[in-house]
C-alpha positions as CSV (number, residue, x, y, z in Angstrom):
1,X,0.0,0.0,0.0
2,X,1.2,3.3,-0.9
3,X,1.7,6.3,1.8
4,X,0.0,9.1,1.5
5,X,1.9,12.0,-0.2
6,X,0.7,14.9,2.7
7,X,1.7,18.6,1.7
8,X,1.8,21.3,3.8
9,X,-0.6,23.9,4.2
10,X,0.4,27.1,2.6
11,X,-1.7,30.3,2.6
12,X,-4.5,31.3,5.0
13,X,-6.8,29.3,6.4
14,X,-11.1,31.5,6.6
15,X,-13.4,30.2,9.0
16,X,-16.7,31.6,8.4
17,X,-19.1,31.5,11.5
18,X,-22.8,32.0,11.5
19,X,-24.1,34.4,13.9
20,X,-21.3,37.1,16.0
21,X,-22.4,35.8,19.3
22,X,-20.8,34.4,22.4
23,X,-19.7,31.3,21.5
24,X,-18.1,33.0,17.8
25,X,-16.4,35.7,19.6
26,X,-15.3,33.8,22.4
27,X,-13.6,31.0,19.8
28,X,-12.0,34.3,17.6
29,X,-10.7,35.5,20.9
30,X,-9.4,32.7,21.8
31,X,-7.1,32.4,18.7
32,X,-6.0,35.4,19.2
33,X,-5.2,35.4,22.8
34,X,-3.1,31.7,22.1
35,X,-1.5,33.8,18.8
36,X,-0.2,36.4,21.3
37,X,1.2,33.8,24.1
38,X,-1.4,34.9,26.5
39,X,-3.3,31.4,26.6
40,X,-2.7,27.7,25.3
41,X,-5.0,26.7,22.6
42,X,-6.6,24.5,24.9
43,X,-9.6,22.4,23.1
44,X,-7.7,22.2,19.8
45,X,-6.7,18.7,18.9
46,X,-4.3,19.9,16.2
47,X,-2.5,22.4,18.6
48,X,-2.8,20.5,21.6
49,X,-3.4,16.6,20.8
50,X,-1.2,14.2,20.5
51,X,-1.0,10.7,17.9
52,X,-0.1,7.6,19.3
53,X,3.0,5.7,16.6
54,X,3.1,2.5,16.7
55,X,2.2,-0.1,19.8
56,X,0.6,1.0,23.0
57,X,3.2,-0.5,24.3
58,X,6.1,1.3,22.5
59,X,5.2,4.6,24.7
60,X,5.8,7.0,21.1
61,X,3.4,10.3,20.5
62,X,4.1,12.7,18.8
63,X,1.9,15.9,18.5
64,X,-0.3,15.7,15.8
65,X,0.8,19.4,14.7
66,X,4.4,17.8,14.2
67,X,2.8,15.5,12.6
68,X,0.8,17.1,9.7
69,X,1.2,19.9,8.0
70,X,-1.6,21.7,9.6
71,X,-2.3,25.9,9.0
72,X,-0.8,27.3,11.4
73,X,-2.8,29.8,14.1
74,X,-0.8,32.7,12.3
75,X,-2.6,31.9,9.2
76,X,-6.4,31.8,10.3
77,X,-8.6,34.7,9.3
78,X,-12.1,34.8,10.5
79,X,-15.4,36.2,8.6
80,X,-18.8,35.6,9.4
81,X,-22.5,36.7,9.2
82,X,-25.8,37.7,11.5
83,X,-29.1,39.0,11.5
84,X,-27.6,42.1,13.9
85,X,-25.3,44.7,12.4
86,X,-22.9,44.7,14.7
87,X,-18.8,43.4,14.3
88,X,-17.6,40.8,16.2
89,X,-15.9,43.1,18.2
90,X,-18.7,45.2,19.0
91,X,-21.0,41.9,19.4
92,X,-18.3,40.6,21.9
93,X,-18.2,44.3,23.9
94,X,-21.9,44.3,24.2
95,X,-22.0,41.0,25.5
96,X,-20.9,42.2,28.7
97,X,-19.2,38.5,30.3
């Protein structure tokens, strides 16, 4: 059986979200904040995760980011829509946590 020829990501990842809300602001935030240092991207398997290699046994992971050639966090731009005309930004300001 053949491998798998993987390449790496190149370019910029969009990630589109219905609706500017909570949970939309609080994921784009969250990016950022992990971008800057300030947090871990905790709840991303691809940042955080980690892939077993071969036997259970064998005790080898490896993080699956070292893995494949995922976009990196640098590279993800966010867009999105809502019924409301306000920005994200001004959708997370007003939602007063």
């Amino acid at each position: 059986m053949q491998q798998p020829n993987v390449l790496p990501a190149t370019g910029r990842l969009g990630i589109l979200t219905p609706g500017m809300g909570a949970v939309s602001t609080t994921f784009m935030a969250g990016v950022f904040s992990a971008r800057k240092g300030f947090t871990k991207p905790v709840g991303s398997l691809t940042e955080m995760g980690y892939i077993r290699l071969g036997k259970r046994t064998e005790n080898r992971n490896a993080l699956i980011r070292e893995f494949l050639p995922f976009a990196r966090l640098e590279d993800i731009v966010f867009g999105g829509w809502d019924i409301y005309s306000e920005n994200a930004y001004e959708a997370a300001k007003n939602a007063k946590f």
